[in-house]
Residue, then its C-alpha position, 0 to 999 in steps of 0.5 A: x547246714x553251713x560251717x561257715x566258721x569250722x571251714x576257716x578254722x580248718x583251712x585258717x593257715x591257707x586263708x591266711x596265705x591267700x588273702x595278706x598280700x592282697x594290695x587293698x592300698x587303695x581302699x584303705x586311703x579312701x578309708x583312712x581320709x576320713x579318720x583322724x590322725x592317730x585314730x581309734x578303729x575297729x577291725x571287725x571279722x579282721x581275717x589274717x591281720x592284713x588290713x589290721x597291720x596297714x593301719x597300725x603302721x601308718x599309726x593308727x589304734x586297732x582293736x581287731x576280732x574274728x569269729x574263727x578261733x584259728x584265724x585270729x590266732x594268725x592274725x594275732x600274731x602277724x600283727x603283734x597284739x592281741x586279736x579277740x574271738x568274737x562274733x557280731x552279735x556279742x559285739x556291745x561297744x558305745x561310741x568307742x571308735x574313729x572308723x570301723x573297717x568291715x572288709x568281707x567279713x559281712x557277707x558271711x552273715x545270713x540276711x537275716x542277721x545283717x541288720x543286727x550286725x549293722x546296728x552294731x557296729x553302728x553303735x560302736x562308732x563315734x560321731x562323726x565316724x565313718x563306718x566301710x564295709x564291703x560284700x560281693x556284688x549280686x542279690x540272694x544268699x547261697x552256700x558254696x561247695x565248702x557250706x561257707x555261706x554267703x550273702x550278696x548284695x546289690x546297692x538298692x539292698x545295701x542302702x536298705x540296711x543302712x537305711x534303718x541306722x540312725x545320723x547318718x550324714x553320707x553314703x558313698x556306693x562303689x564297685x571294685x574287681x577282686x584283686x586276687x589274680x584268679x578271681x572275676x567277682x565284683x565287689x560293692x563298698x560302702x562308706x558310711x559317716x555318721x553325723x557329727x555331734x551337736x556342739 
């Protein structure tokens, strides 16, 4: 049985710690170069605010959510705005935003439900948006020691996801080391724009 939520609740305050000072600067100008100025994005499964708080201070509109309770407690108020309890599946948003940033937060996902999730926030994005997600490279799911569960993807699987979303115009695949210094896993991006609406 997994207790993916009920562990971050549990250890939100240690979570938190480890993971906002994580330098993903990189990632956020590759991201960030696709959306407008002043843009409107989406912080789905935001973890500690990290990412939340380096949009809105380069002067970007953030909406953020996270499923544990306790985590988007901290986030909230590490970002200073409000930060919503919610799921994936209850997210029901049309074309309210500029980029949708998904950073490790799909991966804790059963397969199962990723399609779902994706069409989401497929449906959430603007035209011409550009939607980044990442997940851990390899292929299969599992449940670690802590029953988090996780699953792992190589680019032939993602691009099967995404396959099934409709205007898409381009997909970018890349892999990235951890940044943590006591972490050795490979993570596999992805930023996918949808096409721009007809004039």
């Amino acid at each position: 049985m997994t207790d993916t939520v009920g562990y971050y609740n549990r250890n939100a305050a240690r979570y938190a710690a480890d993971t906002v000072g994580v330098d993903l600067s990189a990632l956020h100008r590759r991201f960030l170069a696709q959306v407008p100025a002043g843009g409107f994005i989406l912080d789905a499964g935001c973890g500690s605010g990290r990412d939340s708080l380096a949009f809105l201070q380069q002067g970007y509109r953030v909406r953020a959510f996270d499923a544990a309770t306790e985590v988007a407690r901290i986030a909230a108020e590490y970002i200073d705005q409000p930060v919503q309890v919610q799921r994936f599946a209850e997210l029901d948003e049309r074309t309210a935003y500029d980029g949708i940033w998904a950073c490790a937060s799909l991966l804790h996902l059963p397969a199962a439900e990723i399609s779902d999730a994706l069409q989401r926030l497929w449906a959430a994005l603007k035209p011409s948006g550009v939607l980044y997600l990442s997940l851990k490279q390899g292929d299969g799911e599992r449940i670690d020691a802590e029953r988090r569960h996780f699953t792992d993807a190589t680019e032939t699987r993602l691009r099967d996801w995404l396959a099934e979303l409709q205007e898409v115009a381009t997909i970018d695949c890349w892999l990235t080391p951890d940044e943590r210094p006591d972490r050795a896993e490979t993570w596999l991006n992805a930023l996918v724009r949808r096409e721009t609406a007809e004039p």
